[in-house]
N, C-alpha and C positions, 0 to 999 in steps of 0.2 A: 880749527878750534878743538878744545881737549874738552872731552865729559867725561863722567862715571860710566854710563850707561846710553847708548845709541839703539835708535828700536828704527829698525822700515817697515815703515806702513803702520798706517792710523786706523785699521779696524777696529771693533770688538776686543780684539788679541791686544794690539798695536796701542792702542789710546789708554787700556787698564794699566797694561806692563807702565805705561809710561806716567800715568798718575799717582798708582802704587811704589813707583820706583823714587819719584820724587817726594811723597809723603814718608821714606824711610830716609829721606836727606841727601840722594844723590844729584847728583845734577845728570839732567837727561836731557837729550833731544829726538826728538820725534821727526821722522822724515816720509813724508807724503808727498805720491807726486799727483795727485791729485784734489780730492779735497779731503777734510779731517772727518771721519767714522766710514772711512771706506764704502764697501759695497754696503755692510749691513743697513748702515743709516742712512746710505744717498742713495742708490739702487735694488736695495731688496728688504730685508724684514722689515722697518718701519712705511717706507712708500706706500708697501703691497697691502699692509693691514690696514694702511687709509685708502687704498681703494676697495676693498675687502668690506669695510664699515659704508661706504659710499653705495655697496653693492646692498647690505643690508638694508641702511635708511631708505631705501627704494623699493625693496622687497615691505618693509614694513608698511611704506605710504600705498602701495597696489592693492595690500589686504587690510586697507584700514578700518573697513567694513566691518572686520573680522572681529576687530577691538571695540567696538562701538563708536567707532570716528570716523565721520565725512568730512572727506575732501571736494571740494567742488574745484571741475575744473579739471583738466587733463592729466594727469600724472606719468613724468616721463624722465628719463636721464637727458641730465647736460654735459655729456663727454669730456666738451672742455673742463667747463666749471670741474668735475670731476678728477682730472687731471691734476688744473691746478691746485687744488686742493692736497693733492697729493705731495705735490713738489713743496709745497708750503711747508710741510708738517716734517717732509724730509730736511728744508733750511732751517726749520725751527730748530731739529738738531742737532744739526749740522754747526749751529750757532752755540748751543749746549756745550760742545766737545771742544769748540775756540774758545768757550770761559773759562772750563776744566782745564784747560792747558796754563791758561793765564794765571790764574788763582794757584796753580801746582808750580808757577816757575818754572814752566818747560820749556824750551826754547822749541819752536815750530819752523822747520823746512821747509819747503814745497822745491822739489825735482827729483829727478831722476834719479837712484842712488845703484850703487854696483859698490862691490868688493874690490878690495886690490890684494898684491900677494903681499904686501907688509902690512895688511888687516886695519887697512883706512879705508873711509869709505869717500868714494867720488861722488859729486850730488850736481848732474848736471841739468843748471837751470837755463831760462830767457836767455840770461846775460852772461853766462858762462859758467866754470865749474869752481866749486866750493869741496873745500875736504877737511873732512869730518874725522877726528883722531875720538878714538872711544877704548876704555878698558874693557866691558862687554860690549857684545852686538847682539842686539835681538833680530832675530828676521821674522816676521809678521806678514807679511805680503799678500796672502790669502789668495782667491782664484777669482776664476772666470769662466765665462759661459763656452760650455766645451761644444767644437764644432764635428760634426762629422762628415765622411768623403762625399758622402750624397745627400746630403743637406748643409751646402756652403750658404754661411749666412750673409747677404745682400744689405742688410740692415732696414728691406724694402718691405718685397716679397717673401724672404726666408729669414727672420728674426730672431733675437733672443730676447734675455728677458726684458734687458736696458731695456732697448726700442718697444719692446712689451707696454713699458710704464708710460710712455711719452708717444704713443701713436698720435698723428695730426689731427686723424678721426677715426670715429668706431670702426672698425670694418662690418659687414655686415653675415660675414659669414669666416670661421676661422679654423685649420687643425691645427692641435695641439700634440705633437711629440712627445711623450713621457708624461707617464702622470704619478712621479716622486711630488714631495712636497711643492716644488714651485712648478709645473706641471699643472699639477689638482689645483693648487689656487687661481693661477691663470683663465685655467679651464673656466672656472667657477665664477670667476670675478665676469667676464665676459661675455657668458652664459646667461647671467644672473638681470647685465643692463640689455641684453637683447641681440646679441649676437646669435647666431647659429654656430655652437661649438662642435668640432668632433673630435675625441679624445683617444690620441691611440698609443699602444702601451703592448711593448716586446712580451713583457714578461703573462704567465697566465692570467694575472689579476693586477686590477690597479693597485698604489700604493702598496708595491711588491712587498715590500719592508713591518709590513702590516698582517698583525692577524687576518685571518682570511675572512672570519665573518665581518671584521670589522670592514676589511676591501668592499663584501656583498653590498653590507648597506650604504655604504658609500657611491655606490655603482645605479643602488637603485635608487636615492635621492636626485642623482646627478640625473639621472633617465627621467624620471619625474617633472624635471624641470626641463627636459627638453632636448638634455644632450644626447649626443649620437657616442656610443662607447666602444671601441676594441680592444678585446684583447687577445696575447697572442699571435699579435699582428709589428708588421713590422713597413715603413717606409721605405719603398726602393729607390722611388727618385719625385722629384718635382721637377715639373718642368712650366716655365711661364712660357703663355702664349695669349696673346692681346691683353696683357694686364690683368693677366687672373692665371690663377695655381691650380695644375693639374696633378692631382695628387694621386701616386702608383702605389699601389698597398699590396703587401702577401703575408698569408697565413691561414687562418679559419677562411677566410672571404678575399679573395682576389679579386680588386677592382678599383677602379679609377675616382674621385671625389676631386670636385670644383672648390674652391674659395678663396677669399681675397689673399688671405696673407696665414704663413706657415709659422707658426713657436716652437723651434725647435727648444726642448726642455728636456735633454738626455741626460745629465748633470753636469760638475766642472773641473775644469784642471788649472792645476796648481800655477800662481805665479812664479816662475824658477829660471825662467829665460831673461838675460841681459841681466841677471844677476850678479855673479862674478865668483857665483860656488867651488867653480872650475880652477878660478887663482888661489884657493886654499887647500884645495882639495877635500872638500866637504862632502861626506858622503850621501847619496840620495838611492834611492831606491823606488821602482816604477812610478817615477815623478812626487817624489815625496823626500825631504829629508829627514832622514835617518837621527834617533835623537834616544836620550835615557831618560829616565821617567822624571827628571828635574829638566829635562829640555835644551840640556846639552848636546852639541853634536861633538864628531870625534875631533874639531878642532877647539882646544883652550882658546875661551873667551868668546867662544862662537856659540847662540843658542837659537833656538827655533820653534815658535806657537803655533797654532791654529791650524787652518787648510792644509799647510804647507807640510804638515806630519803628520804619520799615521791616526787614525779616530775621526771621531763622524766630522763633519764637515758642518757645524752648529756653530753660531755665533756666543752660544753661552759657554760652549765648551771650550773658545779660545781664550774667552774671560778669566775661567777657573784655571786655564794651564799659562798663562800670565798672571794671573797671581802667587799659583805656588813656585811658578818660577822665579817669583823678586822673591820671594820668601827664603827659598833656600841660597841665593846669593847673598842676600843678607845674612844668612846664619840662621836663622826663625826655623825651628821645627815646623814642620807641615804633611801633613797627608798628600802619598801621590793623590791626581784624579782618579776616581774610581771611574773606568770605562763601560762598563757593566752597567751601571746606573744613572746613566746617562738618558733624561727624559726627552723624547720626539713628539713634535707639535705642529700641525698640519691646519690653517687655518680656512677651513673651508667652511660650508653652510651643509651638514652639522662639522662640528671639527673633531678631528681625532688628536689623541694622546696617549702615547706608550712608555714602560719604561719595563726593562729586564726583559724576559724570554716570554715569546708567546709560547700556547699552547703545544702547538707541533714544533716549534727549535727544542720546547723543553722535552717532550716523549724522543726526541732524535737522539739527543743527550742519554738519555733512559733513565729520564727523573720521573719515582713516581708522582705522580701528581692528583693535587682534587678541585675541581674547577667550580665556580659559584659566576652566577652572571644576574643581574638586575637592569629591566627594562625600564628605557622611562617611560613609556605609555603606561605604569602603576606608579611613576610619580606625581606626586601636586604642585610641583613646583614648576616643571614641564609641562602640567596640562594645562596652568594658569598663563604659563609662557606663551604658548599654543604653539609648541614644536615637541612634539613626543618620538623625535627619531631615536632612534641609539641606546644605545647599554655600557652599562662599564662591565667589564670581565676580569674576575682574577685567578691566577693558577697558582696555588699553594703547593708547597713542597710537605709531602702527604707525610715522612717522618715529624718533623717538626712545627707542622703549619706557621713558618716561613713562607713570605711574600717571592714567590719563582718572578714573578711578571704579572702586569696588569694592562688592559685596552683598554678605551673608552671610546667611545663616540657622541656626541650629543651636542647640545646648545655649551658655550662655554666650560666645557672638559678642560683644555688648554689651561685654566687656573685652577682646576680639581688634582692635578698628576701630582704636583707636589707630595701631597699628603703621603702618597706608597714613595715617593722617593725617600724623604726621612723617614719610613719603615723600614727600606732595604739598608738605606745608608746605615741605620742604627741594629739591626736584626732581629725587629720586631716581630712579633706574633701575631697572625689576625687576629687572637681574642684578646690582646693589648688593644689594637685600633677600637676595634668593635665596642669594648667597654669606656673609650673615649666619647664621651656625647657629641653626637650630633647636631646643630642647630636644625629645627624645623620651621617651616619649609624650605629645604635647599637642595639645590641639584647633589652635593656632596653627600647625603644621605643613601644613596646610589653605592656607593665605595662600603659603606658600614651594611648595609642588604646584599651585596655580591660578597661582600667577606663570609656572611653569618649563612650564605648559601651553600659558598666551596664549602664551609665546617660542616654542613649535614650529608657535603655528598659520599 
């Protein structure tokens, strides 16, 4: 069958391009071999955040004391219920992206798709194979849970995330491998209904990627609640013996740690295998293909989003480079992705959010800089909350006071980042934001106090 436009894989990337593509009047088809919003929507950002919320509503019902509410009666997690609650929330929309399809006139695949060298695409289903003629080809295919030589995952014992979401039962004691963003949530989520988590993490500090004060109080929240923390430390092997993980660690501390079941959370690698890159000669580079900032690669009519090319590995960020990629095949002026400004969101209990250079990438640079921070424990909005973790932090660029980067940590930060991303995007001046009112009482009062801080320093 002939389209306009062919996209593989229905993530994030994969489902935009292909709604976008068909609201400018092409005919497209979308080919998934599994099911429609990929990993984001059936196995990671929306699942995690309903188990995440599952983890809160729990934490709230333990200190309900706190609020002035009794509960009578035992208060505990139901793993399953939990679960499935989770999986619900993942078909709800999962069900979403089957209307979106509908409603856009997109014609829906489901198998296997690969390349050929006359730039058709093979789609091998149940019942055989179907081939797909297309004037462009999007490749969208995004990744997967990256394995390492000493931690082969069993899907048992030694786990990623998938199996993360969908255990049979709590385990009652668990490590955790990397504590990047799904890492620390893992960690957290699991921590939070009563597991015994240990969190262990190569690099110095957790959430390497992160301001460093931001890592500290993240580290000491997490300790607070119970977990066991390394850093600097690295997994040399696991080994099962009678149904239980003997876990070999070296670094600051060398020694041996028991628990049921291992999450390995080191990050992931790109889907690129059984592709058919190789029949066009599409070029790739350290498992990533190679692309120009309209998401072309060097073969005519061949283009490439999300995971699969260079830039972070964010589900919003496949969204914006499948939009400006129909855009400019259409003809539509558009802005590349600004990568710079690119916001990171870390859903933990408190959660973090960043966007541009922290303090120490920006002094490496040798930008000078004036740094302003604002705690919540001086806000009202947090005290009323009754979580006063965290701060926002921002590093001004000391000629212009220009927004360098900003941190946060706290209750709900996660919906506060915006606000410096339209500053950066626009090249705002703190005393532009600062003079923009505040609503009172709100966490986002925080950002206008760390702005008017860095201006005195």
């Amino acid at each position: 069958m002939q389209y306009d436009i062919a996209i593989i894989g229905s993530g994030p990337g994969g489902y935009v391009a292909a709604e976008k593509a068909a609201e400018e009047g092409y005919k497209v088809a979308l080919i998934e071999k599994e099911r429609l919003g990929g990993i984001c929507l059936n196995w990671g950002c929306i699942p995690t955040k309903a188990l995440l919320k599952s983890a809160q509503a729990y934490h709230y019902a333990e200190k309900s004391l706190e609020y002035g509410i009794e509960i009578s009666g035992e208060v505990k997690p139901n793993f399953t219920k939990i679960v499935e609650r989770s999986r619900g929330v993942a078909d709800a929309m999962n069900k979403g992206v089957e209307f979106l399809m509908k409603k856009n006139n997109v014609d829906v695949i489901f198998g296997t798709a690969s390349l050929t060298k006359d730039k058709t695409i093979e789609v091998e289903q149940q019942d055989g194979k179907q081939t797909i003629q297309a004037d462009r080809i999007i490749l969208a295919t995004g990744a997967h849970s990256k394995v390492l030589p000493n931690l082969p995952q069993d899907g048992k014992y030694i786990i990623g995330y998938r199996q993360a979401m969908t255990l049979p039962e709590q385990p009652k004691s668990m490590v955790v491998v990397g504590s990047g963003a799904i890492g620390s949530e893992f960690a957290h989520f699991y921590q939070s209904i009563g597991t015994q988590v240990t969190l262990v993490e190569f690099m110095p500090q957790i959430v390497p990627n992160e301001d460093k004060e931001v890592a500290s109080t993240l580290q000491r929240c997490f300790k607070k609640n119970g977990m066991k923390v390394y850093t600097g430390t690295s997994v040399e092997k696991v080994d099962v013996v009678d149904g239980r993980c003997i876990v070999t660690l070296a670094g600051k501390k060398s020694e041996t740690i028991e628990c049921d079941v291992v999450l390995s959370a080191v990050g992931v690698e790109t889907n690129l295998e059984g592709l058919g890159l190789e029949n066009l000669g599409i070029n790739t580079e350290r498992g990533k293909v190679l692309v120009n900032e309209w998401y072309e690669t060097n073969v005519s009519g061949i283009y490439a989003i999300g995971d699969i090319v260079k830039g972070p590995a964010l589900a919003h960020v496949a969204s914006k480079e499948a939009e400006v990629c129909i855009k400019h095949i259409k003809g539509i002026d558009v802005k590349p992705v600004s990568y710079g400004n690119i916001p990171g969101c870390t859903y933990t209990t408190p959660e973090i959010a960043s966007v541009g250079l922290t303090e120490d990438k920006a002094k490496e640079q040798s930008i000078d800089v004036k740094v302003g921070k604002f705690m919540f424990m001086a806000s009202g909005k947090a005290t009323a909350a009754g979580n006063r973790d965290g701060f926002v932090k921002v590093v001004l660029n000391a000629k212009d006071n220009t927004i360098v980067g900003c941190s946060m940590i706290g209750d709900n930060v996660t919906e506060m980042i915006e606000e410096i991303v339209v500053a950066r995007e626009n090249n705002l001046t703190a005393q532009q934001l600062i003079d923009s009112v505040h609503p009172h009482p709100t966490m986002s009062e925080a950002v206008m106090e760390a702005l008017t801080a860095a201006l005195k320093a």
